[in-house]
DRENDO-1510 file (C-alpha; in Angstrom, 1 decimal, always signed):
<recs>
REC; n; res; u; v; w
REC; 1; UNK; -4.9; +12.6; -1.1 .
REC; 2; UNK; -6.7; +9.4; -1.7 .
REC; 3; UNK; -7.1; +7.8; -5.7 .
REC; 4; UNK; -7.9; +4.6; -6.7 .
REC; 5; UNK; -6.3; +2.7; -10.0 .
REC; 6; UNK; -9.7; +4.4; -12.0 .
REC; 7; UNK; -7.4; +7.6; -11.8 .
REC; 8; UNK; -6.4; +9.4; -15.1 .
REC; 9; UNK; -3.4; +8.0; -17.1 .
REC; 10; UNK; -1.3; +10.7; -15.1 .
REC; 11; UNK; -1.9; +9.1; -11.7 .
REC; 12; UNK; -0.7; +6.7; -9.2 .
REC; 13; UNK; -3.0; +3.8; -11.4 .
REC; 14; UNK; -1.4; +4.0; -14.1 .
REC; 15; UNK; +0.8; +1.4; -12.9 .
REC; 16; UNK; -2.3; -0.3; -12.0 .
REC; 17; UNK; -4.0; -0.9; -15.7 .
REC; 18; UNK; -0.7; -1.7; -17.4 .
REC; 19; UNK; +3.0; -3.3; -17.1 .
REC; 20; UNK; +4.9; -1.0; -14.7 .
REC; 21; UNK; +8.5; -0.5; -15.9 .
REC; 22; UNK; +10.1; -0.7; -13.0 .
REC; 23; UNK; +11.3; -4.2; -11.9 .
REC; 24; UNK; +11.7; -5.8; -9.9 .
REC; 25; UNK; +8.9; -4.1; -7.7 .
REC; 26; UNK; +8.8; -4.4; -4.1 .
REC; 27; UNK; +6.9; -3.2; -1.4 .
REC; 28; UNK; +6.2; -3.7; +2.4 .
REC; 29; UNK; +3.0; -6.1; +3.3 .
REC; 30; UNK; +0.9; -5.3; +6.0 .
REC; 31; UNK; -1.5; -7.9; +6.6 .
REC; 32; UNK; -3.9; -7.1; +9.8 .
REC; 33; UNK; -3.4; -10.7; +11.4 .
REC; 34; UNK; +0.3; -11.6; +10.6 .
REC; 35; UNK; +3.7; -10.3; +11.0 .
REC; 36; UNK; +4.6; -7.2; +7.8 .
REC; 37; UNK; +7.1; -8.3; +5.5 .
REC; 38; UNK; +9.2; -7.0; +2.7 .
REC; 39; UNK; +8.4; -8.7; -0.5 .
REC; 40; UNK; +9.2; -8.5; -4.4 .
REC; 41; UNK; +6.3; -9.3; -7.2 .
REC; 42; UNK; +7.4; -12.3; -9.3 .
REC; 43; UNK; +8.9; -10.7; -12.8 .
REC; 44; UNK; +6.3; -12.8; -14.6 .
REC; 45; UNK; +3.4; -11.0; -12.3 .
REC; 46; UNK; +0.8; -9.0; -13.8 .
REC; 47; UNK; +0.4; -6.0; -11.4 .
REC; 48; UNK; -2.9; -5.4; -10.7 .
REC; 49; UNK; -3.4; -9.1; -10.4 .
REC; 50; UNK; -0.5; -9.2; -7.5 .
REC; 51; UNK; -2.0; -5.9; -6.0 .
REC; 52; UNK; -5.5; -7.2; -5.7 .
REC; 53; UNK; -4.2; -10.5; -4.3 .
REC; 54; UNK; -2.3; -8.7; -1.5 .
REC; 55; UNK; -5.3; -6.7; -0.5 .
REC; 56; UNK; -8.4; -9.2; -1.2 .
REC; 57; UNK; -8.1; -12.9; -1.2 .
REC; 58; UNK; -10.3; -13.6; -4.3 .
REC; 59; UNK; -7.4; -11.2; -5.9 .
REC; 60; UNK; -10.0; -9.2; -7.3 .
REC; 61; UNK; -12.4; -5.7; -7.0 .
REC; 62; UNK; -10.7; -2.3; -6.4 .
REC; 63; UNK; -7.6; -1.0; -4.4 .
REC; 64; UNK; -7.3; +2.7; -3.2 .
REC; 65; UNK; -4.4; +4.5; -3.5 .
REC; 66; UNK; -3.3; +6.6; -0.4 .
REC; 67; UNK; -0.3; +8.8; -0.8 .
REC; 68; UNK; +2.1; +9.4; +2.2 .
REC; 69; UNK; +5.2; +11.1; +3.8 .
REC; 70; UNK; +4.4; +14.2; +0.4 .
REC; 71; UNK; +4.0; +12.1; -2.3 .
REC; 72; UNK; +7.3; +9.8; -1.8 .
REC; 73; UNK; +5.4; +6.7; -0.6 .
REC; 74; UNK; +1.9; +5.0; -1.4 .
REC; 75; UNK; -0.4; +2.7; +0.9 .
REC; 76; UNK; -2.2; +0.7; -1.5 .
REC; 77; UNK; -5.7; -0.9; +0.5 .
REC; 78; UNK; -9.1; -2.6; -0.3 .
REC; 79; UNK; -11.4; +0.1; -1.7 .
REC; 80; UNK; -14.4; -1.9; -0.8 .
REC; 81; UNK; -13.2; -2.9; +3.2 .
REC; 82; UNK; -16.4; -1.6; +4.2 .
REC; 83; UNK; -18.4; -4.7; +2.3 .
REC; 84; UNK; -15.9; -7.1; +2.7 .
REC; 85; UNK; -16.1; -7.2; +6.9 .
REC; 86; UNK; -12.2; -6.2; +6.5 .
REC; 87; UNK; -10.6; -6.2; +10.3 .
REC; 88; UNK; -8.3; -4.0; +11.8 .
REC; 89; UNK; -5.2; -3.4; +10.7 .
REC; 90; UNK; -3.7; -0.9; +13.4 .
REC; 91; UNK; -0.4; -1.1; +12.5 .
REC; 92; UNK; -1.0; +0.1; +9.1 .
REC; 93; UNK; -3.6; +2.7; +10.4 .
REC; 94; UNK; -0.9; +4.3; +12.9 .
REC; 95; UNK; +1.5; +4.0; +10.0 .
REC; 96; UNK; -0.6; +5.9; +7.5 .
REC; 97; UNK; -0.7; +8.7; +10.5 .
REC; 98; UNK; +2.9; +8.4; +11.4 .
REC; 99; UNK; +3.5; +9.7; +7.8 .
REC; 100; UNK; +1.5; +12.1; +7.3 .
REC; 101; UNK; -1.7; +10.9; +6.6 .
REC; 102; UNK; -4.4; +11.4; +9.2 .
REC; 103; UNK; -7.3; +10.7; +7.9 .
REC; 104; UNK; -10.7; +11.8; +8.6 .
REC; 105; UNK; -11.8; +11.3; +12.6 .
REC; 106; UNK; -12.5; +7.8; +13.3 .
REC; 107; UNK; -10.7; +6.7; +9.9 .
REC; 108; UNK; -9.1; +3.1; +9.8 .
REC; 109; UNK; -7.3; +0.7; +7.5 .
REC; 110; UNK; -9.6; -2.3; +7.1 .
REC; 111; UNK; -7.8; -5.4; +6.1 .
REC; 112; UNK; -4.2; -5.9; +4.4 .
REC; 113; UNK; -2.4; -3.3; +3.1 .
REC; 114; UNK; +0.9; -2.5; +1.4 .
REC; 115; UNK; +3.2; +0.1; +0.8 .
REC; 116; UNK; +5.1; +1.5; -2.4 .
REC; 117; UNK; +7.0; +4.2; -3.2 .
REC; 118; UNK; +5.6; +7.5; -4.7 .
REC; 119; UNK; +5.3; +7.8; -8.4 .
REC; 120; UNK; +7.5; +8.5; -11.4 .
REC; 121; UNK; +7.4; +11.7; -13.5 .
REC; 122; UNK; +5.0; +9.8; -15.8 .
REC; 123; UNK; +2.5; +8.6; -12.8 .
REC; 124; UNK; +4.1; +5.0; -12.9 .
REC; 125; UNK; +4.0; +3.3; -9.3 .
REC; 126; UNK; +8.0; +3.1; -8.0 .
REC; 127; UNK; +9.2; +0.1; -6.1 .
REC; 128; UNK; +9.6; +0.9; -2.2 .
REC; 129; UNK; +13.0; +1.8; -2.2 .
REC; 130; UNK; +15.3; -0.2; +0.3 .
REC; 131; UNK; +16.2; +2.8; +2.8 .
REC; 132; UNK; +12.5; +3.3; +2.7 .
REC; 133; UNK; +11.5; +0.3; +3.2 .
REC; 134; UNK; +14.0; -0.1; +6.9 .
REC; 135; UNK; +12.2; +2.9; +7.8 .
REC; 136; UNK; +9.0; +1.5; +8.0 .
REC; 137; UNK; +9.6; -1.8; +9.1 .
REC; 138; UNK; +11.5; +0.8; +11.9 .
REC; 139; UNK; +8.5; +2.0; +13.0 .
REC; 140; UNK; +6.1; -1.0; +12.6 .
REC; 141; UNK; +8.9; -2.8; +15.2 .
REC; 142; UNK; +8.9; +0.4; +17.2 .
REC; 143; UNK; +4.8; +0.1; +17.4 .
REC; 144; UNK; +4.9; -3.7; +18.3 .
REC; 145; UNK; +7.7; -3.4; +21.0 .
REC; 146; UNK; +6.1; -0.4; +22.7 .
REC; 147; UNK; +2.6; -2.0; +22.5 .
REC; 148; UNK; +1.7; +2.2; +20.9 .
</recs>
């Protein structure tokens, strides 16, 4: 399932268009040209301004949701790659497949990317819990070592 932060009040955006409760927030960075790191947004942060600065570096325009391993994590991306002349980011590409979401044939992630867990029971965006968050660093290692 893919949403961007234009969603209903109910959805994955919500976080997006208002202070998310949960602090701090962290999440896994994926940036297509440098190494993927765990990282927390500064408490004084507005969200959507850190989310659009992870994914574009004018920090600005629309970020797509993608939901992952059933809903319990969320790969946030640059909704307008396409324009932008984004590269290749395989490692978040074979991550997004790894769990669980395949995409269309010939889909890839263009540009950074970062990960999230799911949401709350009120559609606000959850920090990437810590066990979560050594899983996937697990298998973007596993993917650099084995060269996959």
């Amino acid at each position: 399932m893919r949403t961007s932060f234009a969603m209903a009040p109910e959805s994955p955006g919500q976080a997006m268009r208002e202070s998310n409760p949960h602090e701090p927030f962290s999440a896994l960075y994926i940036p297509e040209d440098a190494p993927h790191q765990y990282i927390v947004k500064p408490a004084d942060a507005d969200w959507l301004r850190w989310a659009q600065g992870l994914v574009d570096p004018q920090g600005r325009g629309l970020i797509e949701a993608i939901s992952l391993q059933d809903d319990s994590l969320t790969m946030w991306v640059d909704e307008e790659y396409l324009y932008k002349g984004r590269s290749l980011n395989m490692p978040a590409t074979v991550l997004t497949q790894l769990l669980g979401y395949p995409g269309p044939p010939g889909w890839h992630i263009l540009g950074p990317a970062f990960i999230t867990g799911g949401v709350d029971e009120e559609g606000w965006t959850l920090p990437l819990a810590d066990e979560m968050a050594s899983d996937c660093l697990a298998l973007l290692d596993s993917l650099i070592v084995t060269g996959k």
